[in-house]
C-alpha positions as CSV (number, residue, x, y, z in Angstrom):
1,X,185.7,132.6,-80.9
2,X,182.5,131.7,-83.1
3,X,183.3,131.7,-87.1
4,X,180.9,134.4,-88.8
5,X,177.8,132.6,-89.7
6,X,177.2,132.2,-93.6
7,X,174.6,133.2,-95.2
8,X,171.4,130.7,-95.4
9,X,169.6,129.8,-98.5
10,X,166.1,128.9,-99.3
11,X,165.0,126.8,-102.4
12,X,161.7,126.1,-103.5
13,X,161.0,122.4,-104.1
14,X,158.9,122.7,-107.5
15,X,157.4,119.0,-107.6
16,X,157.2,116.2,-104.6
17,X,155.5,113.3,-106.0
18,X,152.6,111.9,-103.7
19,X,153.2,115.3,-102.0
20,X,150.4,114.0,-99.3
21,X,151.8,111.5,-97.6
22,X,154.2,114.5,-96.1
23,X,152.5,116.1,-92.9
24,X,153.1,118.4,-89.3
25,X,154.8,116.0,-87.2
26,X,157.1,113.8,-89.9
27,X,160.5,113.2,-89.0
28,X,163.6,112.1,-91.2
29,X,165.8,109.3,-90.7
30,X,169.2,109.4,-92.4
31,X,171.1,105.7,-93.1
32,X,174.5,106.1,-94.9
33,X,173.6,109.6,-96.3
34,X,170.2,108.8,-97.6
35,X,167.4,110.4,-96.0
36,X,164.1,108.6,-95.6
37,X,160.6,110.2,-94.2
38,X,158.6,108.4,-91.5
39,X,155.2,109.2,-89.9
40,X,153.2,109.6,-93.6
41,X,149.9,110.9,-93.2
42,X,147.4,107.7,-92.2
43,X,147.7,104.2,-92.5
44,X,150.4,102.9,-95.1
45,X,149.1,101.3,-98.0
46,X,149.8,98.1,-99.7
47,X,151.9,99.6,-102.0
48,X,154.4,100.7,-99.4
49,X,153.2,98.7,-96.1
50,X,156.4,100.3,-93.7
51,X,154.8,103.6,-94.6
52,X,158.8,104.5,-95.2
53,X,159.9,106.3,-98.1
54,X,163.8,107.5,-99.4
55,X,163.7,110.9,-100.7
56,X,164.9,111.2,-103.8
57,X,165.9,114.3,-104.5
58,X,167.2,115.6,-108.3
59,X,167.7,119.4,-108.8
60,X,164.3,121.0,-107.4
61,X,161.7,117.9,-107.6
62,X,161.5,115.5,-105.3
63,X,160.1,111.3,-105.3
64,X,159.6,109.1,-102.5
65,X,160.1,106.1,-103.4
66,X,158.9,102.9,-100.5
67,X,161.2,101.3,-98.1
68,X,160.6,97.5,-97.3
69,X,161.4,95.1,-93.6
70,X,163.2,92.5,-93.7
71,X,160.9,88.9,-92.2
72,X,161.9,89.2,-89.3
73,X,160.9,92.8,-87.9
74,X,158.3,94.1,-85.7
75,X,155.1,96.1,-86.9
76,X,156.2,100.0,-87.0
77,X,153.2,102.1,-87.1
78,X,153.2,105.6,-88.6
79,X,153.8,108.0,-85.7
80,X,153.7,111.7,-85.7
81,X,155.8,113.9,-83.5
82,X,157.8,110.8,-81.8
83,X,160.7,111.9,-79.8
84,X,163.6,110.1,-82.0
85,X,167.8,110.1,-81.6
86,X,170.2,108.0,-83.6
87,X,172.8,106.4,-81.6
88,X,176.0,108.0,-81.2
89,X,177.8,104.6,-80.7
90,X,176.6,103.8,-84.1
91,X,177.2,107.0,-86.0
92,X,180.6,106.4,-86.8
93,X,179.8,103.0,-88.5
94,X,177.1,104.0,-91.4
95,X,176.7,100.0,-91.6
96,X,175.9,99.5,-88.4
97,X,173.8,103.0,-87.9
98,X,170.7,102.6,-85.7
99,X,167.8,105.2,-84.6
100,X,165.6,105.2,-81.3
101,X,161.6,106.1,-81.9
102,X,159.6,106.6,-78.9
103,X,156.4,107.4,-78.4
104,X,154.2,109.6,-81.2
105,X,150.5,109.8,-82.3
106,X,149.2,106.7,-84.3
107,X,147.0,107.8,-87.6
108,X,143.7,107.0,-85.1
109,X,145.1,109.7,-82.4
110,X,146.6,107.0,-80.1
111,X,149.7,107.5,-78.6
112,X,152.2,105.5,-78.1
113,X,154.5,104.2,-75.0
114,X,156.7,101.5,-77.0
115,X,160.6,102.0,-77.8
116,X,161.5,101.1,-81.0
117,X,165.0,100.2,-82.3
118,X,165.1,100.4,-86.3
119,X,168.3,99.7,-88.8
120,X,169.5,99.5,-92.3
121,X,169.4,95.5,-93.2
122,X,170.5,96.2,-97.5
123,X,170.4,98.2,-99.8
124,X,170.6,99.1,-103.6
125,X,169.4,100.2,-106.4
126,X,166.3,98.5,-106.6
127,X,165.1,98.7,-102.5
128,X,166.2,99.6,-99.6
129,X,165.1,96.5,-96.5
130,X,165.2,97.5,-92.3
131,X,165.3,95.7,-89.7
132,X,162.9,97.2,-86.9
133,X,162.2,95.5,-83.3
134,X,160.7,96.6,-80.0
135,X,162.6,96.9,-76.8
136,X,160.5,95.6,-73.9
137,X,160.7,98.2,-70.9
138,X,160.4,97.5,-67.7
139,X,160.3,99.3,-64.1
140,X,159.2,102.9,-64.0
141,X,158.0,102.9,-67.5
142,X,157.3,106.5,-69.2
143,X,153.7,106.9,-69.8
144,X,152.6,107.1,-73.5
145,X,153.4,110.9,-74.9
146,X,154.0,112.8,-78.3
147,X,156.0,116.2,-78.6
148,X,159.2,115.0,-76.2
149,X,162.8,113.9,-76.6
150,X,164.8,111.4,-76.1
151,X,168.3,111.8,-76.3
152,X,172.1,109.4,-76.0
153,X,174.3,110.4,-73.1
154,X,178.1,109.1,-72.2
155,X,180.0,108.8,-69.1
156,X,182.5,106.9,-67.3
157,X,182.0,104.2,-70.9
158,X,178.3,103.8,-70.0
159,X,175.5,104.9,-72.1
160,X,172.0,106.1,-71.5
161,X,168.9,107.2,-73.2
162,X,167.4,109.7,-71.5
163,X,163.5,110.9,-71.7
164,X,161.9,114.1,-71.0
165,X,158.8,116.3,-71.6
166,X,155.9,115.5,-73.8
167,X,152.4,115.6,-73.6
168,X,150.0,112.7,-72.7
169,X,146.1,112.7,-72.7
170,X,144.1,113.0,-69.2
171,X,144.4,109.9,-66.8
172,X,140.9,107.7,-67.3
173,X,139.5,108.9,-64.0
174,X,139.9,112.8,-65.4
175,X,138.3,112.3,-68.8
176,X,134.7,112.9,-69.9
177,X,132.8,112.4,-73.1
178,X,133.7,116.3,-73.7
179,X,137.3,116.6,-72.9
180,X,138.1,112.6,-73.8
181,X,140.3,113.9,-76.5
182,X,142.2,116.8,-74.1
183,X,146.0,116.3,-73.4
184,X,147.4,117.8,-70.7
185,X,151.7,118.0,-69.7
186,X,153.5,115.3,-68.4
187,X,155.4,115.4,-65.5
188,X,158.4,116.8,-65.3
189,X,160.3,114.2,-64.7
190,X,163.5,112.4,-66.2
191,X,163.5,109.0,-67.4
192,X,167.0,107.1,-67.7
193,X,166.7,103.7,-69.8
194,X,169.3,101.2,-70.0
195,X,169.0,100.4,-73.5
196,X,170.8,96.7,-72.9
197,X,168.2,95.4,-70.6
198,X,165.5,97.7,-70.7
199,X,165.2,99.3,-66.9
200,X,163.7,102.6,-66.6
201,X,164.2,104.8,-63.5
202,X,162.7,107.9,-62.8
203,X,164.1,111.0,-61.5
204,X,162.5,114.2,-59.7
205,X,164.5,117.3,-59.5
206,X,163.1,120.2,-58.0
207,X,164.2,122.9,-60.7
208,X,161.6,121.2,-63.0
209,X,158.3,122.5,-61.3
210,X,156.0,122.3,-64.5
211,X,155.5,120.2,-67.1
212,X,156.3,121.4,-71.0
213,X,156.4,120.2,-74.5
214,X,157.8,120.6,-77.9
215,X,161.5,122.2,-76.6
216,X,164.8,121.4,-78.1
217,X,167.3,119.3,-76.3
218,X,171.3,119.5,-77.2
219,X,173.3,116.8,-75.9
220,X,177.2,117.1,-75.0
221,X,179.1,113.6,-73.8
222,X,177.8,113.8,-69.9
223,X,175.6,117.2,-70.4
224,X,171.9,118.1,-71.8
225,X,170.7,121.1,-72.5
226,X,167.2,122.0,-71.9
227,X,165.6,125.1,-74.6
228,X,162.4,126.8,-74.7
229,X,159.3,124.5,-75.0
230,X,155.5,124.9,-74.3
231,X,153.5,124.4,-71.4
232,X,150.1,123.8,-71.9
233,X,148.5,124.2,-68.9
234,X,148.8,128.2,-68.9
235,X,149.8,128.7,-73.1
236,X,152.9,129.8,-72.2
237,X,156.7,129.5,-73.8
238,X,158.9,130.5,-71.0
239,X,162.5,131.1,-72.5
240,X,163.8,128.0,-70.8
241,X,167.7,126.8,-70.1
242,X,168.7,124.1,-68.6
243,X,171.7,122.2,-67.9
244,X,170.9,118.7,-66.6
245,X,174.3,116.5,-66.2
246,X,174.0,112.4,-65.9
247,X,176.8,110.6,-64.1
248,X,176.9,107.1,-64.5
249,X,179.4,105.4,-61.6
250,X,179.6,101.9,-60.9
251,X,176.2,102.5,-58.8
252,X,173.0,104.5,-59.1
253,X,173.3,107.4,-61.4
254,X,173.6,110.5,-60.4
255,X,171.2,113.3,-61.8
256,X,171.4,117.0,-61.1
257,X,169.8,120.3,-62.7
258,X,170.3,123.7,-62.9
259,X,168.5,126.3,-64.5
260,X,170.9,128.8,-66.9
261,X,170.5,132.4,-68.3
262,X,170.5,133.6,-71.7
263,X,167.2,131.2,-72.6
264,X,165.2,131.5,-75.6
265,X,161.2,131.8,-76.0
266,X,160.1,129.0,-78.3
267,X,158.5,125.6,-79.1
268,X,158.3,123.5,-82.4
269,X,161.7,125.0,-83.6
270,X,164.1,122.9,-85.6
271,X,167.5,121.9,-84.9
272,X,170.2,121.4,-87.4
273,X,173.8,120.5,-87.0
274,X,176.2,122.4,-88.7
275,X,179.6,120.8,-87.3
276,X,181.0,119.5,-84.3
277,X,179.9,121.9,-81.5
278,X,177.9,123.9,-83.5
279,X,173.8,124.0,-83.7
280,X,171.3,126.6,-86.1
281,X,168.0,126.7,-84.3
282,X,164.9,127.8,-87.2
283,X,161.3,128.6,-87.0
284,X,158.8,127.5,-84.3
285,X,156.6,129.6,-82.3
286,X,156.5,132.7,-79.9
287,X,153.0,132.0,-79.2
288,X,149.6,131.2,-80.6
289,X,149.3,133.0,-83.9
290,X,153.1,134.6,-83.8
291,X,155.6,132.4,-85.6
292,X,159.1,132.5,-85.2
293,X,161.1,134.3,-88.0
294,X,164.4,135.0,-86.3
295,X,167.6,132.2,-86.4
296,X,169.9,131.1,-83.7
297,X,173.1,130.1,-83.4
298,X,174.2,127.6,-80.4
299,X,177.4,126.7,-79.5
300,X,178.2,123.9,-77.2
301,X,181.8,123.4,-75.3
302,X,182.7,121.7,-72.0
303,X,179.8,123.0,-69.5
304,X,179.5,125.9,-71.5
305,X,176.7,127.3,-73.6
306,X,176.1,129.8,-76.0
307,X,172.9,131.4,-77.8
308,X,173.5,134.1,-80.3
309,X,171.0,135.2,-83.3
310,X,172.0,135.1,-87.0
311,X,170.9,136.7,-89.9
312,X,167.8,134.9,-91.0
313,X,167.0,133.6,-95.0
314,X,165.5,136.1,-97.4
315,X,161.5,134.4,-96.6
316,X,159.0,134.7,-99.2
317,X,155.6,136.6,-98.8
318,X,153.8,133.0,-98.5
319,X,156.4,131.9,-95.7
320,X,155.6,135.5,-93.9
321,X,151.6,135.5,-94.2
322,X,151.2,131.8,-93.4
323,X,149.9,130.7,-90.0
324,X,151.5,127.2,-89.8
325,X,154.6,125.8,-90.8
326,X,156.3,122.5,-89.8
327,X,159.3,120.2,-91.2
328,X,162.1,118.8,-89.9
329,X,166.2,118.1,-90.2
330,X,167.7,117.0,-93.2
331,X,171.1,116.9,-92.0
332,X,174.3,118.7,-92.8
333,X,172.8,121.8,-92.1
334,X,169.8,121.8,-94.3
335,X,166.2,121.5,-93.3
336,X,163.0,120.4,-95.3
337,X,159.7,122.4,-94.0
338,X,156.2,123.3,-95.6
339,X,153.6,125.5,-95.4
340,X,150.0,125.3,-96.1
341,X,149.2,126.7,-99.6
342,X,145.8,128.9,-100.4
343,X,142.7,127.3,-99.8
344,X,141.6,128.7,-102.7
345,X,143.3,127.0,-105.1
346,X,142.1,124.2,-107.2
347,X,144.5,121.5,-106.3
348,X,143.9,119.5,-103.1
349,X,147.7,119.0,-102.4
350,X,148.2,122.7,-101.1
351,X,151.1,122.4,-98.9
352,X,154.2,124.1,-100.3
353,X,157.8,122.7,-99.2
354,X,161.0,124.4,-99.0
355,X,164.9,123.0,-98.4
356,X,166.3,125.5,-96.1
357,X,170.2,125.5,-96.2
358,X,172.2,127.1,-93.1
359,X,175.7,127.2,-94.5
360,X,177.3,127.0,-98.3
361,X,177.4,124.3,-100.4
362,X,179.3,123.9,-103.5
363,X,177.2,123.5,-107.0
364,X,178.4,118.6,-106.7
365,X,177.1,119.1,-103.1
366,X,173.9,120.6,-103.9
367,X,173.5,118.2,-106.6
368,X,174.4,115.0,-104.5
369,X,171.9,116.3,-101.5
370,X,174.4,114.4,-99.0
371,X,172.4,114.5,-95.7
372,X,173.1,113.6,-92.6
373,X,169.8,113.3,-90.0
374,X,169.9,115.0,-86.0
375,X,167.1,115.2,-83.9
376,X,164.0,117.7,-85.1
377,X,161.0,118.7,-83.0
378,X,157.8,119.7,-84.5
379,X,154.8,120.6,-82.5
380,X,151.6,119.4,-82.9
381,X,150.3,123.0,-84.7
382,X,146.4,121.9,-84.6
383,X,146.9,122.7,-80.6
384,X,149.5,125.9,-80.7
385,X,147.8,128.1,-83.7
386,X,143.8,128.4,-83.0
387,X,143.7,129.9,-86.6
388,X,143.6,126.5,-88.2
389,X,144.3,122.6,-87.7
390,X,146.8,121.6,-89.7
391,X,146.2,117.8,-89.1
392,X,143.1,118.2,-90.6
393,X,144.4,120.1,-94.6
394,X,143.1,118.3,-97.2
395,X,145.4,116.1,-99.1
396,X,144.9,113.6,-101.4
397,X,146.6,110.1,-102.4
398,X,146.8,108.8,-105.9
399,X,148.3,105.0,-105.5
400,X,149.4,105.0,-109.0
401,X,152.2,107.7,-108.3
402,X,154.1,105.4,-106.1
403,X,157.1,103.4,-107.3
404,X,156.2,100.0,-105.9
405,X,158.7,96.8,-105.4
406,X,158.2,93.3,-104.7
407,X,160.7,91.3,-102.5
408,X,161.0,88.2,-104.7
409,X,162.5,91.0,-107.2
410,X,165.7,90.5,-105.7
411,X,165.9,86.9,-104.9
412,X,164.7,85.6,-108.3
413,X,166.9,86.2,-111.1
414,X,165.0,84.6,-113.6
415,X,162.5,87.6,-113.2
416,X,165.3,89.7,-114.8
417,X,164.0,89.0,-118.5
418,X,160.5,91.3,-117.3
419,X,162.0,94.2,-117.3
420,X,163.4,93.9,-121.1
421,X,163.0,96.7,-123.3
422,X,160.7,95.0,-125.6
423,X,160.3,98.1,-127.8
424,X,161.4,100.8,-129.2
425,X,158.3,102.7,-127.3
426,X,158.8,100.7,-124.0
427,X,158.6,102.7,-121.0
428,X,158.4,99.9,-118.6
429,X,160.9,100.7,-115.3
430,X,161.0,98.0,-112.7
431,X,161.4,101.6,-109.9
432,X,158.2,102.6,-111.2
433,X,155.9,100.4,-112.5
434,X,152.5,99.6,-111.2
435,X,149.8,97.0,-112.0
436,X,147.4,97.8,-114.9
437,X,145.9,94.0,-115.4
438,X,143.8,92.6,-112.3
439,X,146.1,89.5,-113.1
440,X,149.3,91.4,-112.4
441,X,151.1,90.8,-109.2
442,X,154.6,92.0,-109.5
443,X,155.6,91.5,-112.5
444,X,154.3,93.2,-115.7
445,X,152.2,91.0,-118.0
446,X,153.9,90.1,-121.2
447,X,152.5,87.7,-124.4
448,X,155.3,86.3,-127.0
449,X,155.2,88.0,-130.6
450,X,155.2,85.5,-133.3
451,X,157.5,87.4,-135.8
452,X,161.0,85.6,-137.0
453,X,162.8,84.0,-134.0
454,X,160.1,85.5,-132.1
455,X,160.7,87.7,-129.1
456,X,158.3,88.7,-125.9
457,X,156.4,92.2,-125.6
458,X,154.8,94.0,-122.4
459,X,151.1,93.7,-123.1
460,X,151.0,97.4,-121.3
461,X,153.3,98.9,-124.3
462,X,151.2,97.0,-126.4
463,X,147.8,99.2,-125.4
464,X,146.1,95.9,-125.2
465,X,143.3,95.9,-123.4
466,X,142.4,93.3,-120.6
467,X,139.7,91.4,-122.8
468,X,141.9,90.9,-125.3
469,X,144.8,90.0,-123.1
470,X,142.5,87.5,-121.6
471,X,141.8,86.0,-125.1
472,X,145.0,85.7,-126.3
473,X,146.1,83.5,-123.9
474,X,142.8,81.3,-123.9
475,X,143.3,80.6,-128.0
476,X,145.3,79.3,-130.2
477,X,146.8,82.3,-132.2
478,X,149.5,83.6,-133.5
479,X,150.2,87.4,-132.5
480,X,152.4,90.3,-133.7
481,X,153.6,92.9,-132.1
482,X,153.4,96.7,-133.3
483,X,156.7,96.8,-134.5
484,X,156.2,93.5,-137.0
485,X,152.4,93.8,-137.6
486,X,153.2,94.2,-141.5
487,X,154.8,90.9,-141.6
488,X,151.6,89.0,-140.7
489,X,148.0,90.0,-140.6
490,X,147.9,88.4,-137.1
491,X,145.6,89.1,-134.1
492,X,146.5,92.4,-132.8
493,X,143.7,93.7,-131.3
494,X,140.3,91.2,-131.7
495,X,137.2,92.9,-133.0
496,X,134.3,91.4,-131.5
497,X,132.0,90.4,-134.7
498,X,128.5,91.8,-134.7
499,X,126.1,88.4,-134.9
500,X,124.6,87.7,-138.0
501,X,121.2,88.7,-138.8
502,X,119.1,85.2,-139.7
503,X,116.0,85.7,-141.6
504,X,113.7,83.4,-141.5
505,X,113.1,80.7,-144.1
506,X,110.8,80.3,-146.5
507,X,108.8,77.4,-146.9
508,X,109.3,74.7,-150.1
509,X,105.8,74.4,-151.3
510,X,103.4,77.1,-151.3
511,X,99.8,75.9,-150.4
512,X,97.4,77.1,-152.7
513,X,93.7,78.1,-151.9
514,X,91.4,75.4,-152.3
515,X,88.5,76.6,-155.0
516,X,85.1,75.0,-154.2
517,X,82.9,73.5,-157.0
518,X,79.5,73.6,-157.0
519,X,76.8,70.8,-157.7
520,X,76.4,71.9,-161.6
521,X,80.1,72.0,-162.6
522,X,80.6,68.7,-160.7
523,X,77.9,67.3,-163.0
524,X,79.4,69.4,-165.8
525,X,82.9,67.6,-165.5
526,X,81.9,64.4,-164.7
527,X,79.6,64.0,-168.2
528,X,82.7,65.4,-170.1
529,X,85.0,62.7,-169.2
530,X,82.4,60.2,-169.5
């Protein structure tokens, strides 16, 4: 019998720092505990290239703080609502802990058909390095889609990844200038990949007449469970359950269906697990402009299923009144999800984000934020809710918020004597410093203080300005820091000299006016001397 379900709790996250790069269709990775956010909104940026940040969580703010690849990885794009799955075979080693990413929309609305394998290379307390690479598929290759799953099943000592639902856009020959952009359902159909060699098969079963998108998939050992979704081509959420079992002999594997009572009605719901055969399903959509408010409990056992509905979190007016909301699973029974804030307001990061906690935690648990990642599903809201596109909110990206890191940081240590504490007013962090000079790299400018013994300063905690930091190391003089300016009337900060005024000179001899004699004075002169 099914414990009583605790009571969920919802916390407020009061600060998230670049707040922006968070948007409908992220997922969460979780490596060794730590949770990291993938899919940012656009194109990363050079100060965090992966476009893969660690949440840092402490008490009720949140940081993201950029993950690095190690040399020799593949380019990862962002990609929102990708159908990902960690690897059961690799759960139980954190070391060796590895995710699948399939599929997703690129930041220019392309979607994606590659399979990606991604793991944790090192980590510590200065950055955290993956190792991502393509698998090459080959045979009947699944089409490029966004809003599926792909999920890890056992049997017999084989394992499979297994692919189903999604959404794709119109084949070539379909599209127009007018509906180039329209996606339609993909076919129903199950893909099995052998994720050794990289064969895909196909499979067609017949209780899977119509294509759908954006359902939640439970896997048990041998057994998936199919739940809700959305089918697109009539705007429908039919309260789905399937039970689809995968035997894997010595031979061809064996793939057979049935459709179960006791389904639910929703798409874009979240799925957390709480322990070993138990699953809380929150939020998502009964249609168009009706979101889901109520909870679910799921338990799984040995070809047995069971969906009952719990008591749901105390939500707040904003979570009731707002049309859109999207997030995904933290792990260990918690979930982070947002809303959109009011338009109105003056601040053009409106989204609002919550941590949504499905069972009790004691107060070093809350504090430590231990997560451990599942599989989430989002759907792609700007297509299920008419009332507003919530790829399109306006956010905004300050590059100067972001803790940046350089890889040579770790392999140098002579770099080591940057990140001194040079003053008593330093505030120089190697986690969160940025460049302020054009001819800073990654590491902080710094000029030597000419006091006794002397010692070197950041020029940034020195307020100098780039001119004069561009001066002082082009001359020949001595400089004293802040702290040691009273011991010599050195060159702190170089006042440029207004140019002297030159008048102009006056001349040696003044010229005096000639004074014309006339004929009788002449006369009158020369008789006198005479």
């Amino acid at each position: 019998m099914a414990s009583f379900p605790e009571k969920m709790s919802l916390q407020m996250i009061s600060a998230i720092q670049n707040s922006s790069l968070i948007q409908p269709g992220f997922s969460l990775l979780n490596f060794d505990g730590h949770v990291f956010l993938f899919g940012q909104k656009g194109w990363p940026k050079r100060s965090c290239p992966t476009g893969i940040f660690l949440l840092d969580f402490k008490k009720d703010e949140l940081k993201l703080k950029p993950a690095y690849f190690s040399k020799d990885s593949c380019y990862l794009p962002p990609l929102r609502y990708p159908a990902i799955c960690i690897l059961k075979s690799s759960a139980a080693q954190p070391e060796k802990c590895q995710y699948i990413i399939h599929g997703g929309k690129t930041p220019n609305n392309e979607l994606s058909d590659k399979l990606y394998i991604i793991s944790l290379v090192s980590k510590n307390n200065k950055k955290v390095t993956f190792r991502c690479t393509e698998k090459e598929l080959i045979g009947e290759v699944p089409e490029a889609r966004y809003g599926h799953t792909i999920s890890e099943v056992h049997s017999q000592g084989k394992n499979m990844m297994v692919i189903i639902g999604g959404r794709s856009y119109m084949s070539l020959g379909q599209r127009t200038t007018e509906s180039w952009n329209s996606v339609v359902d993909c076919m129903p159909d199950i893909f099995l990949i052998d994720l050794e060699f990289g064969c895909c098969t196909s499979y067609t079963l017949p209780d899977l007449q119509s294509g759908f998108s954006f359902h939640l998939c439970l896997t048990r050992n041998d057994t998936l469970y199919i739940i809700g979704g959305h089918s697109i081509q009539n705007n429908t959420r039919p309260p789905n359950l399937y039970r689809i079992k995968i035997d894997l002999p010595l031979g061809s594997p064996a793939v057979s269906c049935c459709a179960l009572p006791g389904g639910i009605s929703v798409s874009s719901a979240i799925v957390t697990q709480t322990n070993n055969n138990e699953f809380v399903v929150i939020g998502g959509y009964h249609s168009d402009n009706q979101k889901r408010m109520v909870c679910n409990t799921i338990n799984l056992e040995d070809n047995k299923i069971e969906i009952m509905e719990r008591e749901a979190p105390e939500w707040t007016p904003e979570i009731k009144h707002c049309k859109i909301w999207f997030g995904s699973d933290m792990g260990n029974g918690a979930i982070l999800f947002g809303i959109p804030g009011d338009n109105r307001q003056l601040t053009s990061d409106s989204n609002y984000f919550y941590i949504l906690k499905c069972h009790g935690e004691d107060d070093q648990e809350a504090e430590q934020m231990v997560q451990v990642c599942s599989q989430s599903s989002t759907e792609d809201a700007g297509e299920s809710t008419p009332f507003e596109d919530s790829e399109e909110l306006t956010f905004s990206f300050d590059i100067n918020d972001i803790d940046t890191y350089n890889e040579g940081d770790e392999e140098d240590e002579e770099d080591s004597g940057y990140w001194i504490t040079c003053s008593a007013g330093c505030d120089i962090d190697i986690n969160t410093w940025v460049p302020l000079y054009s001819t800073e790299l990654n590491k902080p400018a710094m000029i030597f203080c000419s006091s006794e013994g002397g010692h070197w300063v950041h020029a940034q905690c020195m307020d100098l300005s780039e001119d004069t930091l561009i001066h002082l190391s082009q001359v020949s003089i001595k400089y004293f820091c802040t702290e040691h300016i009273h011991l010599a009337r050195g060159l702190q900060t170089p006042k440029e000299t207004p140019p002297l005024e030159k008048k102009p000179m006056k001349s040696l001899r003044k010229k005096k006016t000639m004074k014309i004699f006339t004929p009788a004075k002449k006369s009158f002169i020369r008789k006198l001397f005479e």
